[in-house]
C-alpha positions in Angstrom: -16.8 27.5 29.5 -13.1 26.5 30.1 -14.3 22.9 31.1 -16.6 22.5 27.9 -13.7 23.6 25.4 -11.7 21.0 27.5 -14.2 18.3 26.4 -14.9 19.2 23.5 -10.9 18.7 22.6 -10.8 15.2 24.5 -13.2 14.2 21.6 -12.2 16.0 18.7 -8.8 14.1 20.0 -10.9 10.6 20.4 -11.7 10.7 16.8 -8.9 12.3 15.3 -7.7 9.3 13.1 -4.2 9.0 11.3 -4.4 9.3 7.6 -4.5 6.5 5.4 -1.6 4.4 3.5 -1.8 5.9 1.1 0.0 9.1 2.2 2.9 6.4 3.3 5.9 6.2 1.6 6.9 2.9 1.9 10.7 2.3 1.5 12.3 -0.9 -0.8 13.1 -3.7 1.4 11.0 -2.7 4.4 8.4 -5.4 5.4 5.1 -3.3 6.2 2.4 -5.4 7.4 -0.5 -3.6 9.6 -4.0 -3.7 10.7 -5.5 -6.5 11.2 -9.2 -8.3 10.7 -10.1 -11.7 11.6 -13.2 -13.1 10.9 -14.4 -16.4 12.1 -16.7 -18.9 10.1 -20.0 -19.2 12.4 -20.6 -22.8 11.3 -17.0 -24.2 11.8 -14.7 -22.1 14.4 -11.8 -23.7 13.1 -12.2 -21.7 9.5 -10.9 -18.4 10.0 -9.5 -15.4 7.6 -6.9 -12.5 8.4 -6.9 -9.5 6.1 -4.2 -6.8 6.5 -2.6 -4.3 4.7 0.6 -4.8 3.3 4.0 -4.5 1.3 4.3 -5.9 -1.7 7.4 -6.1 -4.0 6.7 -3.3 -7.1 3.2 -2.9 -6.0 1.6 -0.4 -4.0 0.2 -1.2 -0.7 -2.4 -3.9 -0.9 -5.1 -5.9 0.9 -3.3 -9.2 1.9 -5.0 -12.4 3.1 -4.6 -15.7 4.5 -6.9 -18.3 5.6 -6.6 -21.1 8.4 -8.7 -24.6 8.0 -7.7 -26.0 11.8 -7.3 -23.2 13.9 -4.5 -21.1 13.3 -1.8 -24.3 13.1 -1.5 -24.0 9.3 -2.1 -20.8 7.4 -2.5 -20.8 3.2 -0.1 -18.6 1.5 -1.3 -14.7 1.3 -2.8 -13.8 -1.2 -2.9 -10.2 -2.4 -6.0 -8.2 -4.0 -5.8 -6.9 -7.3 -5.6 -3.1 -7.4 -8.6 -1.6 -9.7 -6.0 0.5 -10.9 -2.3 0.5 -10.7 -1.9 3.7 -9.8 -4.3 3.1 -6.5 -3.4 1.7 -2.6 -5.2 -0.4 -0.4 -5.9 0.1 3.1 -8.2 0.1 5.9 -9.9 -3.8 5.8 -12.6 -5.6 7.2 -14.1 -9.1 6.7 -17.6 -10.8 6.9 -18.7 -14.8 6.4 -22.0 -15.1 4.5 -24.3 -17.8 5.7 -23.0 -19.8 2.6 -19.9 -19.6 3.2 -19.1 -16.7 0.8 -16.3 -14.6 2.8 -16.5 -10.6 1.9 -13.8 -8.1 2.1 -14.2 -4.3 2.0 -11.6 -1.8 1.9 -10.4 1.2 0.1 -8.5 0.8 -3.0 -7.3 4.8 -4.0 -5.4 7.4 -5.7 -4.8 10.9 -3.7 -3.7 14.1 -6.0 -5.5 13.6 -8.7 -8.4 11.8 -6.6 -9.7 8.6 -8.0 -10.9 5.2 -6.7 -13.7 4.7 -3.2 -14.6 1.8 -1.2 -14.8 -1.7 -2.9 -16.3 -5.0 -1.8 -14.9 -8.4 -3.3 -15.7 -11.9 -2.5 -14.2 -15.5 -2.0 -16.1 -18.7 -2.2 -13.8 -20.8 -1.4 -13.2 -20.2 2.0 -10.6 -16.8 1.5 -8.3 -18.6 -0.9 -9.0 -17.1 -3.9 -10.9 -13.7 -4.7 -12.6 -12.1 -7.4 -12.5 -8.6 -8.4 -13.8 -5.9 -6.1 -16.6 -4.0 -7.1 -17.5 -0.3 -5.7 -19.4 0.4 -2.8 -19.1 4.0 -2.5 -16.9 6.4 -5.0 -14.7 8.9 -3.6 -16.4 11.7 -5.9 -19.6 10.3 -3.6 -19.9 13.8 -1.7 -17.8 16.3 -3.8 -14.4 16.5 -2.6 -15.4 14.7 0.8 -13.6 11.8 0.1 -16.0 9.5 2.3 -13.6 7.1 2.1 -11.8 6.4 5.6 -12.4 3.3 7.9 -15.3 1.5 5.5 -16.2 -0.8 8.3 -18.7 -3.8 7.2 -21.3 -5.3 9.3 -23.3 -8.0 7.7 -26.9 -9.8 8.6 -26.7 -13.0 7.2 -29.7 -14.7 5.1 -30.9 -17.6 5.7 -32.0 -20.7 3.3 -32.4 -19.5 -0.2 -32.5 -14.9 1.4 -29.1 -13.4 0.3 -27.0 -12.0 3.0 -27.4 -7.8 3.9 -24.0 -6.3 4.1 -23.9 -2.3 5.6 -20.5 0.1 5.4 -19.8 3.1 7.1 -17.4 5.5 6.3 -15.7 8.4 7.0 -13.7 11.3 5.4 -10.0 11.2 6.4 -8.1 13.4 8.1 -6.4 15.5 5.6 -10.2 16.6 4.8 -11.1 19.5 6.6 -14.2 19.7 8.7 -17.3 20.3 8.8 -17.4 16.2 8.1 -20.4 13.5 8.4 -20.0 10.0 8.8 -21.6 7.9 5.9 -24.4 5.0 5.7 -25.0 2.4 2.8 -26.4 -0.9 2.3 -26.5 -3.6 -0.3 -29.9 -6.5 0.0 -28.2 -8.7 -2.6 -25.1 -10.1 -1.2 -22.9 -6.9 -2.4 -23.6 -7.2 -6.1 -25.8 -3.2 -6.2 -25.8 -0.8 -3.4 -28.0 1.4 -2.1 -27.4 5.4 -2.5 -25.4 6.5 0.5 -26.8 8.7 2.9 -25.5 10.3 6.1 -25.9 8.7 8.7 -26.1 11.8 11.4 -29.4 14.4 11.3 -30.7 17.2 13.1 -30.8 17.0 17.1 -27.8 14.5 16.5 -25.7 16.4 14.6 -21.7 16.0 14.6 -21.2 19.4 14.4 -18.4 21.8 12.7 -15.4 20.7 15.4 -14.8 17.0 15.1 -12.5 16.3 12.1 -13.0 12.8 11.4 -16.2 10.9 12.9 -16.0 7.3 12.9 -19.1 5.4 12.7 -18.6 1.9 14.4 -21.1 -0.1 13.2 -22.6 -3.6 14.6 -25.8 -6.1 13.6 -27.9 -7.5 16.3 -29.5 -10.8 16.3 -32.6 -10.1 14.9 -30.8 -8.0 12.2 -31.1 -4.6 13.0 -28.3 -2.4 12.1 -26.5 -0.2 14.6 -23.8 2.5 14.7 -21.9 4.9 17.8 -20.2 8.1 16.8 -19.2 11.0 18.2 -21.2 14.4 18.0 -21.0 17.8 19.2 -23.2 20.9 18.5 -23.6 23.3 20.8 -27.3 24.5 19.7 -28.1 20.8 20.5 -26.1 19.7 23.9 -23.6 21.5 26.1 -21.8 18.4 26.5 -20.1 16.1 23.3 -21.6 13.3 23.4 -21.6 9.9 21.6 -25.0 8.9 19.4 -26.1 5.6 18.6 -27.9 5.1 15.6 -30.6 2.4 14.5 -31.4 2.3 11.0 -35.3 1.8 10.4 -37.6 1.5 7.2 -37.1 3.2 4.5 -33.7 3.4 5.0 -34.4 6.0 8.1 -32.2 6.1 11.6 -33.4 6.5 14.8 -31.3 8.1 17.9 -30.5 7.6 21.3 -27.6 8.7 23.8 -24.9 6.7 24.4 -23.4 8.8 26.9 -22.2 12.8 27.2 -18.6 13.1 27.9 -18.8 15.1 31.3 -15.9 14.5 33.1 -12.4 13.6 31.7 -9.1 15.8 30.9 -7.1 15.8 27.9 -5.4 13.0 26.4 -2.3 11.6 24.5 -3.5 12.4 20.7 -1.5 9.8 19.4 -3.4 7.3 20.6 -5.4 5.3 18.5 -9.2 5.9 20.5 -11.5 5.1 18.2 -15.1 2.8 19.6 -16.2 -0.6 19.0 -20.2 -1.2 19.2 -20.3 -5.4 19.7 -24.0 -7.0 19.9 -24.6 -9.9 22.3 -26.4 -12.9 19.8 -28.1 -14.4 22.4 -30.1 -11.1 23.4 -30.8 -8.9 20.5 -31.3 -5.6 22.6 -27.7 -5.9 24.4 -25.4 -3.8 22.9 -22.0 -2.5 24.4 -19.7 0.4 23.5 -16.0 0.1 24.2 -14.3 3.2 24.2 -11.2 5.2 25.9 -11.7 7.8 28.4 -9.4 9.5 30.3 -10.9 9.8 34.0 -8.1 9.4 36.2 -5.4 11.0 34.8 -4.7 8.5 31.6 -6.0 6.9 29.2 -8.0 3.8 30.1 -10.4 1.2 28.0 -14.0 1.1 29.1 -17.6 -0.2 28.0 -21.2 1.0 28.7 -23.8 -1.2 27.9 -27.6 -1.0 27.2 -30.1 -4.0 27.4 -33.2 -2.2 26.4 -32.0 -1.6 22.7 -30.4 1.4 23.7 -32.8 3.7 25.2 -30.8 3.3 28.3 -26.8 2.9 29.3 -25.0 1.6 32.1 -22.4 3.7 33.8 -19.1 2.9 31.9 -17.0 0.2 33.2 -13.2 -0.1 33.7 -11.8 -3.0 31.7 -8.0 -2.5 32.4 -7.1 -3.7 35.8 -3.7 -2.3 36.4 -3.4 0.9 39.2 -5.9 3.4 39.0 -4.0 6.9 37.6 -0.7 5.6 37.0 0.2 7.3 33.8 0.1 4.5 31.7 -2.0 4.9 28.8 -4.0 2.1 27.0 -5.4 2.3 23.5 -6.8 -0.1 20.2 -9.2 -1.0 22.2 -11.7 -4.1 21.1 -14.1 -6.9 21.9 -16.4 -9.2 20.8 -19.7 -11.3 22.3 -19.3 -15.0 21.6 -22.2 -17.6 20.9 -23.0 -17.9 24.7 -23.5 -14.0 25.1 -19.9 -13.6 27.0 -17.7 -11.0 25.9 -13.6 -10.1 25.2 -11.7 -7.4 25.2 -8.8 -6.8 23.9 -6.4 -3.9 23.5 -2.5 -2.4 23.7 -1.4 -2.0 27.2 1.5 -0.3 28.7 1.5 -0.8 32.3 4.8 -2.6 32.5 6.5 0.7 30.7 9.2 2.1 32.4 7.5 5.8 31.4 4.2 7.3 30.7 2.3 8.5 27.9 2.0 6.8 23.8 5.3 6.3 23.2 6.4 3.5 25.4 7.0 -0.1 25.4 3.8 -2.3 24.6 1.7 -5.8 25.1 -1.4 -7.0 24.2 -3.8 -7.5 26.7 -7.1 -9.0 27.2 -10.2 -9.1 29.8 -13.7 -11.3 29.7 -16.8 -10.3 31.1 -18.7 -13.3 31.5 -22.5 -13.6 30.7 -24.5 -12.1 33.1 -21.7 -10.7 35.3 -21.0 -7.4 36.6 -17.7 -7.5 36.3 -14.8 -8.4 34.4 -11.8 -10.6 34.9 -8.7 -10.3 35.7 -7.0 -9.3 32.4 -4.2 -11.7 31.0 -1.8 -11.2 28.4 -2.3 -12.4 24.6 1.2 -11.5 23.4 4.2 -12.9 25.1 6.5 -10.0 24.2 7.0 -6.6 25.5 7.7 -4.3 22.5 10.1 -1.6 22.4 8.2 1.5 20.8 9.1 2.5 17.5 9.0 5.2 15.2 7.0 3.7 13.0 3.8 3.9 15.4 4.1 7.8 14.3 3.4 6.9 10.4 -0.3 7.1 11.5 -0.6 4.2 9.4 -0.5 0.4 9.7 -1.1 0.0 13.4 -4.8 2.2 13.7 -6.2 -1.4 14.9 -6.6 -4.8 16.0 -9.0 -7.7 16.3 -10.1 -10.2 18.7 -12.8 -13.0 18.1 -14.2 -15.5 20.8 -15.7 -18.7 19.7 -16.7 -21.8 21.3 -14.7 -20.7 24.0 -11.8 -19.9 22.2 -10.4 -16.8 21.9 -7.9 -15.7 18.5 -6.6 -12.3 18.1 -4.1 -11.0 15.7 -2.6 -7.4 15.5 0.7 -5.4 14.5 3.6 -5.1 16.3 7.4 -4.1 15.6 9.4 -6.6 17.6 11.4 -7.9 14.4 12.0 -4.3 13.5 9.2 -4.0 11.0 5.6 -3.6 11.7 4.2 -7.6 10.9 1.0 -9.5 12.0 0.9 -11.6 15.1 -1.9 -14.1 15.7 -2.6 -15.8 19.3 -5.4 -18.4 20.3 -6.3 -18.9 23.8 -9.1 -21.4 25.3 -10.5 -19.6 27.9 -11.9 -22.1 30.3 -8.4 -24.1 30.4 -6.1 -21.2 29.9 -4.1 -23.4 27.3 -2.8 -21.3 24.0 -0.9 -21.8 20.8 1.4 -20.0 22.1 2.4 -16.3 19.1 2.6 -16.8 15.1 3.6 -14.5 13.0 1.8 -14.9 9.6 4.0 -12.6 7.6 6.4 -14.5 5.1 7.7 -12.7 2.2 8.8 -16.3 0.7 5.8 -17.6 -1.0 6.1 -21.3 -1.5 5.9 -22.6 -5.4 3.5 -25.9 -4.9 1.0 -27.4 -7.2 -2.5 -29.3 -6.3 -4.1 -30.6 -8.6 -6.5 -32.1 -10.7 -9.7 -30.1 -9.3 -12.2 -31.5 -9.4 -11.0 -35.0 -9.0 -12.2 -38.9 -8.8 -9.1 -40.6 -8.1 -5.5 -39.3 -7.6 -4.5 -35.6 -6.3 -0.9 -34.6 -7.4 1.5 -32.4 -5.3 4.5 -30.8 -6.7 6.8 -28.5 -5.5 10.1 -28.3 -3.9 11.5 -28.3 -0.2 8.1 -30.3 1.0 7.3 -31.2 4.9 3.8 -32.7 5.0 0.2 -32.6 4.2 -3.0 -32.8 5.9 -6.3 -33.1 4.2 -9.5 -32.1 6.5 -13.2 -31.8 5.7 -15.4 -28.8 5.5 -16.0 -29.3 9.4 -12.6 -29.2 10.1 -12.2 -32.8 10.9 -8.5 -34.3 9.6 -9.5 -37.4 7.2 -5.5 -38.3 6.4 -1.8 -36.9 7.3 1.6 -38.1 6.0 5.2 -37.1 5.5 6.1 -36.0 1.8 9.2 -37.5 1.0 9.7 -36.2 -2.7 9.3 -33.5 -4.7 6.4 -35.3 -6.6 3.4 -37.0 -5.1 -0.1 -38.6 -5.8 -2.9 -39.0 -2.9 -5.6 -41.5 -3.4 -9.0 -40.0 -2.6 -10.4 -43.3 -4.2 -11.3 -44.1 -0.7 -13.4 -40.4 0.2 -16.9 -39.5 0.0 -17.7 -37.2 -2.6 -17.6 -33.5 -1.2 -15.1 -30.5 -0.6 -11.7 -31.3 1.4 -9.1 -28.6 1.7 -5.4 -30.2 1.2 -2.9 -28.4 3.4 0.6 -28.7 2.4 3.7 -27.6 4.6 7.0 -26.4 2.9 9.7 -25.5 4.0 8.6 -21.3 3.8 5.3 -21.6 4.7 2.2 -23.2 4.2 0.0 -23.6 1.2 -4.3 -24.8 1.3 -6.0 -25.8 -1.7 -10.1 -26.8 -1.4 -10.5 -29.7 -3.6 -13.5 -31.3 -4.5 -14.6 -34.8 -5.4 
C-alpha cells in the first residue's frame, strides 16, 4: 500500500501545474516575457510565428507576437492582443497555420475574484502581423465554478481545397481549483468561427479520479486527421496503478481509450518541476504516436518517450532521451518534441547536468536529442542555448517559464523558450540545421523599443514609401521566402519601385536601429 500511495503522489506531482499569470503581480519596470510557442508555416519553413506572454507598459499581461519571413534573421515588431476586457490577463498560448495561410492563436484572456472571461481564439491572415479580435471558445462559467480554463492547448487538422480547417482545445482547471477536476474537449468544423459544446474528455473505466489536482490533456492530430490526447488518471475501483490514458475522439463526438502506460516503478520527485506530457504524431505514418514525459526511475528526474505504431493499442517500453550519467541527481524538466516531414523526431528540454548541485533549483541549459526515422535510438544530445543560467527566483512565480517549443522542418530545427540570463525572464530563439550542425547562433526577440516606421501605399502599382527614423536596411521577399531586392536606407524618407514586380504579395522588411519591422504588401 506504501508503494501505491508513493505513485500515486509522483503523479499527482507530474501534473500539479503552477497557476496562471494572472495571480502574478507584475512589478513597474520589470521585463516579464515567458512561455513560448512557435509555429512553423507547412508550405514555406522560412515563415514562422512566436507567441508569448508578456509585459506590457499600463496593461495587464498580454499575448505578444512576432513573426519571421526568412528564418529567424529578421523578426517584425510584437504585437500585442487586445484584452476583451481591461480588467482581464492573458496567458497560456498556443499557435496553429491553417492550410490557407490563416495563423490561429488560442489563449486565455481572464479576470480572477470576481471570475469573468474563458478561452478565446483569434486569427491573422497576414502571416501573424496583424490580428483580429478573439472570439470565445470556452467560458470560464463553462462547468460552474470549474474554471476550465488552464493550458487551452490547440491542435488543428487542416482542410484542404475549398474544406475549412478543424481546430480542437483542451483544457484544464487550474490549480487554485480544488479537485475532483476533469480535463475538457471541444472542437470547431468552421475554422474557429462556432464551437462545439464542450464535453469531458475522461469517462468511466478511464476516469481521473478524486486525487490528481490539475489533469492536463496534451493533445495532437495525426495525419489522416484523427484527434488524440494523453492524461493522467487514477481510480482505484479502476486500476491499482496511475496510469496515463490516451484518448481518440470518434463519431459523434465520442472518445475511445487505450493505455499509455501504468506508472509502476519510480520514487518521488522535485514538485517544482515543470512535468507536464507532450503527445507528437509522426505525418508520414498516421498510427505512430509518441509520448514524452518525465519519470523519475533512477533517482532523478529524467525526459523519456513511449511510442505506439499500431494507433495506440500497444506502447513501447519508455525510452531515455537525456544522455548524461544514469542517477546523478540532476534533474531535467519542460520536456518537448516534435516529428518533422520525413517522420524524424526532436526533443528538446531544460537540462542541468553541468549544475554544481542537485535538484530544481540549479543552473540551466537547453538541450536537445533526435531520434531518427526508423531508429531505436536517439542521439547524442547537443546543446540549443549557448549559456548556462544561474537559477533565479523568478522560476518560483509558477508562471512565465511552465514551457517551451521546438519545431523541426526541412531539416532545420528552431526552438525558443524563457530564460533569466539578463536578469528578467525574456524569450530566446535558436535555429540549428541538423544534418551540418551549422546554427544562427541565440536571439533574443524581446525589445521594449518598438520602432516608429511607415510602409505604405497598400495595395500598390508603382512606388512603396518608408518613413521613419534611425533606418538600417530593407529586404523585400516573396510569399516563398525568396529575397527579390536588398539595399541600404540612407534617409529618413524613401520610395521603392515595384514597377518592375509581378503582381502578388511581398513582405517588406525594414531594419532600425531598435528592432525590426515587416509589412506584407501587395501589388
Amino acid at each position: 500500500m506504501k508503494r501505491i500511495v508513493a505513485l500515486v503522489m509522483c503523479i499527482i506531482a507530474l501534473y500539479a501545474q503552477n497557476v496562471l499569470a494572472q495571480n502574478q503581480n507584475i512589478s513597474g519596470g520589470i521585463v516579464f516575457e515567458g512561455e513560448p510557442y512557435l509555429a512553423v508555416d507547412p508550405v514555406n519553413p522560412l515563415h514562422m510565428v512566436v507567441a508569448w506572454m508578456g509585459y506590457v507598459p499600463g496593461v495587464h499581461t498580454s499575448i505578444k507576437v512576432k513573426t519571421t519571413f526568412d528564418g529567424g534573421n529578421t523578426w517584425s515588431t510584437a504585437a500585442a492582443l487586445a484584452h476583451q476586457s481591461p480588467n482581464f490577463k492573458s496567458a497560456d498560448v498556443s499557435l496553429a497555420f491553417g492550410h490557407t495561410g490563416t495563423v490561429y492563436v488560442c489563449y486565455v484572456d481572464y479576470r480572477q475574484s470576481p471570475d469573468s472571461g474563458g478561452v478565446y481564439i483569434a486569427k491573422s491572415t497576414d502571416g501573424g502581423l496583424s490580428w483580429g479580435s478573439g472570439s470565445l471558445v470556452i467560458s470560464c462559467f463553462a462547468d460552474g465554478s470549474k474554471d476550465p480554463i488552464d493550458r487551452p492547448w490547440l491542435a488543428i487538422t487542416r482542410g484542404t481545397g475549398s474544406a475549412p480547417d478543424s481546430l480542437c482545445v483542451t483544457t484544464k482547471p487550474p490549480s487554485w481549483i480544488g479537485v475532483p477536476n476533469r480535463p475538457y474537449f471541444t472542437k470547431s468544423v468552421d475554422n474557429g468561427n462556432t464551437w462545439s459544446s464542450w464535453r469531458y474528455i475522461d469517462s468511466t473505466g478511464y476516469k481521473v479520479g478524486n486525487l490528481i489536482q490539475a489533469p492536463m490533456a496534451a493533445p495532437a492530430v495525426d495525419s489522416a486527421g484523427k484527434f488524440h490526447c494523453v492524461y493522467p488518471a487514477y481510480l482505484a475501483s479502476e486500476s491499482v496503478y496511475p496510469r496515463y490514458i490516451m484518448a481518440t475522439n470518434g463519431p459523434a463526438n465520442s472518445f475511445s481509450y487505450d493505455v499509455v502506460y501504468n506508472v509502476t516503478t519510480g520514487g518521488p520527485i522535485d514538485t517544482l518541476a515543470k512535468a507536464g506530457g507532450r503527445l507528437i504524431c509522426d505525418p508520414t505514418k498516421n498510427k505512430h504516436l509518441a509520448f514524452l514525459s518525465l519519470q523519475n526511475l533512477h533517482g532523478d528526474l529524467d525526459a523519456y518517450c513511449t511510442e505506439t505504431f499500431d494507433g495506440g493499442t500497444t506502447w513501447n517500453t519508455p525510452l531515455r532521451i537525456n544522455d548524461d550519467a544514469v542517477g546523478n541527481g540532476k534533474m531535467q524538466d519542460l520536456v518537448w518534441g516534435n516529428f518533422d516531414e520525413h517522420g524524424n523526431m526532436v526533443v528538446a528540454w531544460r537540462d542541468r547536468r553541468n549544475a554544481p548541485g542537485t535538484g530544481y533549483q540549479q543552473e540551466s541549459e537547453i538541450w536537445g536529442a533526435m531520434k531518427w526515422k526508423d531508429s531505436a535510438n536517439v542521439s547524442a544530445n547537443f546543446r540549443l542555448s549557448d549559456a548556462i543560467v544561474a537559477y533565479d527566483s523568478l522560476y518560483l512565480s509558477g508562471s512565465g517559464n511552465d514551457f517551451m517549443n521546438v519545431v523541426m522542418a526541412h531539416d532545420t530545427l528552431s526552438a525558443v523558450w524563457g530564460d533569466v540570463r539578463t536578469g528578467a525572464l525574456n524569450i530566446w530563439f535558436s535555429r540549428k540545421a541538423m544534418y551540418s550542425g551549422a546554427s544562427t547562433g541565440i536571439r533574443n526577440l524581446v525589445s521594449e523599443h518598438i520602432p516608429v516606421v511607415k510602409v505604405y501605399p497598400n495595395p500598390v502599382t508603382t512606388f512603396v514609401n518608408i518613413d521613419g527614423e534611425d533606418l538600417g536596411e530593407y529586404t523585400i521577399t516573396d510569399m516563398t521566402g525568396r529575397q527579390v531586392r536588398h539595399q541600404k536606407i540612407a534617409q529618413e524618407k524613401n520610395r521603392i519601385d515595384f514597377s518592375s514586380l509581378r503582381a502578388g504579395q511581398y513582405v517588406v522588411t525594414v531594419r532600425t536601429l531598435y528592432g525590426v519591422v515587416s509589412e506584407r504588401i501587395v501589388k
